[in-house]
VEXDREN-2710 file (C-alpha; in Angstrom, 1 decimal):
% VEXDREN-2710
k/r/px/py/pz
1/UNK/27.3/16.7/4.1
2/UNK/25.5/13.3/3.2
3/UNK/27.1/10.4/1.5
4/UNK/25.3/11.4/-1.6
5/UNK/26.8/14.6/-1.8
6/UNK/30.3/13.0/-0.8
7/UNK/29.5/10.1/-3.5
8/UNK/31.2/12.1/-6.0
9/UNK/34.5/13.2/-4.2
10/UNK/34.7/9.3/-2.9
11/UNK/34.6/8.2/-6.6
12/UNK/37.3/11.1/-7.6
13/UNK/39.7/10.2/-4.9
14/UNK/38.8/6.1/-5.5
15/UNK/40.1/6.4/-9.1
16/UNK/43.1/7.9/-8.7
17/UNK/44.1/6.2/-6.0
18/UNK/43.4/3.0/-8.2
19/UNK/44.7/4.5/-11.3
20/UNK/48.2/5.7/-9.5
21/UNK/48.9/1.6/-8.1
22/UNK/48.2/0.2/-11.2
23/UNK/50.6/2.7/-12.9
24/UNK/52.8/2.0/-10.4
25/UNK/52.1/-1.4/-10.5
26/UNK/53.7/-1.4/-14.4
27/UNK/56.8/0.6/-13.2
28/UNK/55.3/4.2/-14.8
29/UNK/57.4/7.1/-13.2
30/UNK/55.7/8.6/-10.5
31/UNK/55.3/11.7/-12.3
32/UNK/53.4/10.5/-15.0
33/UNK/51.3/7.8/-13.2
34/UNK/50.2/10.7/-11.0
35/UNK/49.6/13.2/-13.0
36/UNK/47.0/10.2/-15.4
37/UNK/45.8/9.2/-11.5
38/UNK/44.9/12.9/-11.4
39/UNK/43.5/13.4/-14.9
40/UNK/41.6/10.1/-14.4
41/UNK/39.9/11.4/-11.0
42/UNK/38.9/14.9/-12.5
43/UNK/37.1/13.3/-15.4
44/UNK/35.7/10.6/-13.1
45/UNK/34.3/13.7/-11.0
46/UNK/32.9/15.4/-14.0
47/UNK/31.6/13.0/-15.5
48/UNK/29.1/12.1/-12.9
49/UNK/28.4/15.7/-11.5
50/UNK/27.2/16.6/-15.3
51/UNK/25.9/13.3/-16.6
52/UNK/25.0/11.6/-13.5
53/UNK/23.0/14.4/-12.8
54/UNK/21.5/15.1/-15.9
55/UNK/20.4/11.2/-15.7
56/UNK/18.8/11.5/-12.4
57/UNK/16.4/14.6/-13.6
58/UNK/15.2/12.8/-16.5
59/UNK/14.5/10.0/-14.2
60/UNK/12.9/11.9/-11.9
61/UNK/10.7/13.7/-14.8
62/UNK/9.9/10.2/-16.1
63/UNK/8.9/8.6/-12.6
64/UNK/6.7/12.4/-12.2
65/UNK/5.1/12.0/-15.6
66/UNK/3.8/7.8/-15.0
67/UNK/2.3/9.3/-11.6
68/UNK/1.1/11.8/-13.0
69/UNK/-1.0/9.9/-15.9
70/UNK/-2.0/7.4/-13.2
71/UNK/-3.8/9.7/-11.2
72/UNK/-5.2/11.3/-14.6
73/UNK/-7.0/7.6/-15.0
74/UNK/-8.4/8.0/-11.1
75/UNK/-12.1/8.2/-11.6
76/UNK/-12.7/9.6/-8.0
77/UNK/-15.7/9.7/-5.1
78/UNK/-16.6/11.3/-2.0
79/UNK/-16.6/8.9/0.5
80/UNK/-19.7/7.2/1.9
81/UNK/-19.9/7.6/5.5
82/UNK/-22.8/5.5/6.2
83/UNK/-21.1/2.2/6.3
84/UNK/-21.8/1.0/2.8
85/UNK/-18.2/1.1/1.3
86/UNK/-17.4/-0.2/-2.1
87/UNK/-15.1/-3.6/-1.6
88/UNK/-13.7/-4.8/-4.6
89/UNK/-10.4/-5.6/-6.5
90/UNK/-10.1/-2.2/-8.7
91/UNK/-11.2/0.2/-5.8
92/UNK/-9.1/2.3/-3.5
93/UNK/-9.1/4.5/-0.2
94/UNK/-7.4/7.6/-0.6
95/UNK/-6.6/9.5/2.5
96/UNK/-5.9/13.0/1.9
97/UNK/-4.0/13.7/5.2
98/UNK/-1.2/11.5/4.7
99/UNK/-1.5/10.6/1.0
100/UNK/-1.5/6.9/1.3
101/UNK/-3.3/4.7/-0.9
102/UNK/-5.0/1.7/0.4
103/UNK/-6.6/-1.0/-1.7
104/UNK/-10.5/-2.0/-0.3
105/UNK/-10.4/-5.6/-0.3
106/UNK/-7.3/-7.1/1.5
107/UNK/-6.1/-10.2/2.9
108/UNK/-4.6/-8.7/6.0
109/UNK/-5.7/-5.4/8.0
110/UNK/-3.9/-2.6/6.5
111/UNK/-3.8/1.7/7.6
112/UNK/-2.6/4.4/5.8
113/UNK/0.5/6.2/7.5
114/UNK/-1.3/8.1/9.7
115/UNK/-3.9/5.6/10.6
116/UNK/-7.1/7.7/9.5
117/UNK/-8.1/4.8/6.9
118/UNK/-7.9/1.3/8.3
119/UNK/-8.9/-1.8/6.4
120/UNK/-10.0/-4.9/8.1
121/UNK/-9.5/-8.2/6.6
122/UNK/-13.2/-8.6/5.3
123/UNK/-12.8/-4.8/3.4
124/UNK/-14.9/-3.1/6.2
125/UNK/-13.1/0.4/6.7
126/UNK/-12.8/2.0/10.1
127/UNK/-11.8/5.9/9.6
128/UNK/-11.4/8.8/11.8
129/UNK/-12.0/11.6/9.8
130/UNK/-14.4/10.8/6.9
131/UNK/-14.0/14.4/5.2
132/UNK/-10.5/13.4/4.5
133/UNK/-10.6/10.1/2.5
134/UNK/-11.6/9.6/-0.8
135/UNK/-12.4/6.5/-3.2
136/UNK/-11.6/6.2/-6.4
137/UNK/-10.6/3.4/-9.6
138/UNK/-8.7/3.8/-12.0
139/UNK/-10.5/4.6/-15.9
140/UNK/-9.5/1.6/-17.6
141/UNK/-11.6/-0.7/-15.1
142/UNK/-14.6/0.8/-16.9
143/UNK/-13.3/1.5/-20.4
144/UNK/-13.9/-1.8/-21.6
145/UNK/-13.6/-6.0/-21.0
146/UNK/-10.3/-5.7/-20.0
147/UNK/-10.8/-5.6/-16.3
148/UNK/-13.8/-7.4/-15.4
149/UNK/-14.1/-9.3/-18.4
150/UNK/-17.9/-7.4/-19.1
151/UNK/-18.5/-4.9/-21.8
152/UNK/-19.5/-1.9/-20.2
153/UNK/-21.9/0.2/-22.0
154/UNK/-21.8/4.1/-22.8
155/UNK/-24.8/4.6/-20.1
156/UNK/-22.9/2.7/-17.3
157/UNK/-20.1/5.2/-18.3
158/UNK/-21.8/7.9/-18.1
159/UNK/-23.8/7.1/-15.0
160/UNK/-21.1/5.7/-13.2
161/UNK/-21.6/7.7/-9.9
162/UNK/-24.6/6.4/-9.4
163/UNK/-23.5/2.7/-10.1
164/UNK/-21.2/3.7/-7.9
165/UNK/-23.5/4.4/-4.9
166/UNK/-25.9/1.6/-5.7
167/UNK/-28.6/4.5/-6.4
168/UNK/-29.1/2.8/-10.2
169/UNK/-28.5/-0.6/-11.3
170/UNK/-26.0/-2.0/-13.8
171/UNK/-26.8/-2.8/-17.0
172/UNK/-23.7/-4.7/-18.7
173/UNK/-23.6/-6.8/-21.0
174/UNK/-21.2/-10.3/-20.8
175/UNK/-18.2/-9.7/-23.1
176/UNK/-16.9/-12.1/-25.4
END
Protein backbone atom coordinates (compact mmCIF):
# COMPACT_ATOMS: atom_id res chain seq x y z
CA UNK A 1 0.00 0.00 0.00
CA UNK A 2 1.10 3.71 -0.73
CA UNK A 3 1.01 6.58 1.71
CA UNK A 4 -2.04 7.76 -0.21
CA UNK A 5 -3.91 4.87 0.42
CA UNK A 6 -2.62 4.73 4.19
CA UNK A 7 -3.33 8.73 4.30
CA UNK A 8 -6.75 7.92 5.56
CA UNK A 9 -6.08 5.27 8.30
CA UNK A 10 -3.05 7.70 9.51
CA UNK A 11 -5.63 10.58 9.84
CA UNK A 12 -8.23 8.01 11.70
CA UNK A 13 -5.63 6.73 14.13
CA UNK A 14 -4.07 10.60 14.43
CA UNK A 15 -7.37 11.85 15.73
CA UNK A 16 -8.13 9.69 18.22
CA UNK A 17 -5.03 9.42 19.56
CA UNK A 18 -5.27 13.31 19.86
CA UNK A 19 -8.79 13.38 20.78
CA UNK A 20 -8.18 10.56 23.79
CA UNK A 21 -5.05 13.02 25.44
CA UNK A 22 -6.95 15.97 25.31
CA UNK A 23 -9.90 14.18 27.05
CA UNK A 24 -7.63 12.85 29.24
CA UNK A 25 -5.88 15.86 29.50
CA UNK A 26 -9.44 17.53 31.19
CA UNK A 27 -9.64 14.43 33.57
CA UNK A 28 -12.76 12.69 31.21
CA UNK A 29 -13.01 8.95 32.41
CA UNK A 30 -11.25 6.74 30.25
CA UNK A 31 -14.35 5.20 29.11
CA UNK A 32 -15.85 8.05 27.66
CA UNK A 33 -12.74 9.87 26.29
CA UNK A 34 -12.22 6.68 24.39
CA UNK A 35 -15.16 5.83 23.25
CA UNK A 36 -15.41 10.19 21.72
CA UNK A 37 -11.46 9.34 20.58
CA UNK A 38 -13.11 6.50 18.73
CA UNK A 39 -16.23 8.23 17.42
CA UNK A 40 -13.94 11.12 16.46
CA UNK A 41 -11.53 8.82 14.32
CA UNK A 42 -14.42 6.96 12.49
CA UNK A 43 -16.00 10.25 11.27
CA UNK A 44 -12.52 11.66 10.55
CA UNK A 45 -12.08 8.35 8.34
CA UNK A 46 -15.46 8.83 6.63
CA UNK A 47 -15.34 11.89 6.05
CA UNK A 48 -12.41 11.99 3.87
CA UNK A 49 -12.98 8.47 2.14
CA UNK A 50 -16.55 9.98 0.87
CA UNK A 51 -15.89 13.74 0.57
CA UNK A 52 -12.24 13.74 0.06
CA UNK A 53 -12.89 11.58 -2.71
CA UNK A 54 -15.73 12.94 -4.12
CA UNK A 55 -13.49 16.38 -4.11
CA UNK A 56 -10.67 14.84 -5.95
CA UNK A 57 -12.98 13.53 -8.98
CA UNK A 58 -14.53 16.80 -9.57
CA UNK A 59 -11.03 18.18 -9.52
CA UNK A 60 -9.81 15.82 -11.76
CA UNK A 61 -13.01 16.36 -14.22
CA UNK A 62 -12.30 20.13 -13.98
CA UNK A 63 -8.41 19.93 -14.66
CA UNK A 64 -9.76 17.17 -17.85
CA UNK A 65 -12.25 19.64 -19.10
CA UNK A 66 -9.59 23.09 -19.24
CA UNK A 67 -7.18 20.53 -21.23
CA UNK A 68 -9.49 19.52 -23.01
CA UNK A 69 -10.87 23.08 -24.37
CA UNK A 70 -7.18 24.02 -24.79
CA UNK A 71 -6.48 21.56 -27.22
CA UNK A 72 -10.08 22.34 -28.84
CA UNK A 73 -8.32 26.09 -29.49
CA UNK A 74 -5.02 24.09 -31.22
CA UNK A 75 -5.20 25.11 -34.76
CA UNK A 76 -2.76 22.27 -35.86
CA UNK A 77 -0.05 21.53 -38.95
CA UNK A 78 1.90 18.91 -40.35
CA UNK A 79 5.29 19.57 -39.80
CA UNK A 80 7.67 21.07 -42.43
CA UNK A 81 10.62 18.98 -42.92
CA UNK A 82 12.54 21.05 -45.09
CA UNK A 83 14.13 23.31 -42.63
CA UNK A 84 11.71 26.22 -42.84
CA UNK A 85 10.04 25.96 -39.28
CA UNK A 86 7.73 28.59 -38.02
CA UNK A 87 9.53 30.51 -34.87
CA UNK A 88 7.48 32.70 -33.09
CA UNK A 89 5.92 33.40 -29.60
CA UNK A 90 2.30 31.65 -30.11
CA UNK A 91 3.69 28.58 -31.96
CA UNK A 92 4.42 25.14 -30.63
CA UNK A 93 6.13 21.65 -31.37
CA UNK A 94 4.07 18.85 -30.56
CA UNK A 95 5.69 15.46 -30.47
CA UNK A 96 3.31 12.72 -30.72
CA UNK A 97 5.64 9.99 -29.27
CA UNK A 98 6.03 11.31 -25.94
CA UNK A 99 3.40 14.06 -25.83
CA UNK A 100 5.45 16.96 -24.80
CA UNK A 101 4.83 20.35 -25.83
CA UNK A 102 7.68 22.54 -26.77
CA UNK A 103 7.33 26.25 -27.47
CA UNK A 104 9.42 27.38 -30.95
CA UNK A 105 11.23 30.30 -29.85
CA UNK A 106 13.22 29.83 -26.60
CA UNK A 107 15.85 31.28 -24.61
CA UNK A 108 17.63 28.11 -23.75
CA UNK A 109 17.78 24.65 -25.80
CA UNK A 110 14.90 22.72 -24.75
CA UNK A 111 13.68 18.62 -25.93
CA UNK A 112 10.71 16.96 -25.43
CA UNK A 113 10.92 13.84 -23.02
CA UNK A 114 12.02 11.58 -25.38
CA UNK A 115 14.33 13.91 -27.22
CA UNK A 116 12.66 13.57 -30.78
CA UNK A 117 12.02 17.49 -30.84
CA UNK A 118 14.89 19.63 -29.78
CA UNK A 119 14.99 23.37 -29.75
CA UNK A 120 18.04 25.38 -30.04
CA UNK A 121 18.35 28.71 -28.64
CA UNK A 122 17.89 30.65 -32.06
CA UNK A 123 14.26 28.36 -32.61
CA UNK A 124 16.03 26.07 -35.17
CA UNK A 125 14.57 22.49 -34.43
CA UNK A 126 16.59 19.35 -34.72
CA UNK A 127 14.14 16.21 -34.84
CA UNK A 128 14.50 12.60 -35.35
CA UNK A 129 11.43 11.42 -36.61
CA UNK A 130 9.61 14.17 -38.53
CA UNK A 131 6.28 11.96 -39.04
CA UNK A 132 5.80 12.27 -35.40
CA UNK A 133 5.75 16.03 -34.55
CA UNK A 134 3.31 18.42 -35.20
CA UNK A 135 2.90 22.30 -35.02
CA UNK A 136 0.18 24.02 -33.94
CA UNK A 137 -1.21 27.65 -32.07
CA UNK A 138 -3.74 28.11 -30.27
CA UNK A 139 -7.24 29.88 -32.07
CA UNK A 140 -7.30 32.94 -30.22
CA UNK A 141 -3.81 34.14 -31.65
CA UNK A 142 -5.86 34.58 -34.87
CA UNK A 143 -9.29 35.46 -33.63
CA UNK A 144 -8.61 38.86 -33.30
CA UNK A 145 -5.96 42.00 -31.89
CA UNK A 146 -5.62 40.34 -28.82
CA UNK A 147 -2.46 38.56 -29.55
CA UNK A 148 -0.44 40.33 -31.98
CA UNK A 149 -2.04 43.51 -31.62
CA UNK A 150 -3.30 43.28 -35.68
CA UNK A 151 -6.84 42.73 -36.81
CA UNK A 152 -6.79 39.72 -38.68
CA UNK A 153 -9.15 39.48 -41.46
CA UNK A 154 -11.78 36.75 -42.45
CA UNK A 155 -9.47 35.76 -45.52
CA UNK A 156 -6.24 35.34 -43.32
CA UNK A 157 -8.68 33.12 -41.26
CA UNK A 158 -9.68 31.20 -43.67
CA UNK A 159 -6.40 30.78 -45.51
CA UNK A 160 -4.37 30.35 -42.62
CA UNK A 161 -2.54 27.10 -43.81
CA UNK A 162 -1.18 28.79 -46.35
CA UNK A 163 0.02 31.84 -44.25
CA UNK A 164 1.18 29.32 -42.44
CA UNK A 165 3.62 27.84 -45.02
CA UNK A 166 4.57 31.12 -46.50
CA UNK A 167 2.77 29.82 -49.86
CA UNK A 168 0.41 33.30 -49.68
CA UNK A 169 1.09 36.49 -48.09
CA UNK A 170 -0.62 38.27 -45.26
CA UNK A 171 -2.90 40.71 -45.62
CA UNK A 172 -3.67 42.28 -42.02
CA UNK A 173 -4.60 45.22 -41.28
CA UNK A 174 -2.98 47.38 -37.98
CA UNK A 175 -5.51 47.26 -35.18
CA UNK A 176 -6.41 50.12 -33.14
Amino acid sequence: MTIVELFPWLLAVCVTLISVAIMRGLRVPNEWSLSFGLALGITSWLLYVFGGRSLLSRLNKRQTEKEKAERDRRVYQPFNSNGSAPVGEHSYYECLVCGTTLPTSVKKQVSCKCRNITVDASGRPTVQNHERVKVFWFLDVFSGSVAWNMEFTRYEIEHREQIFRGSIAPCFSLGG
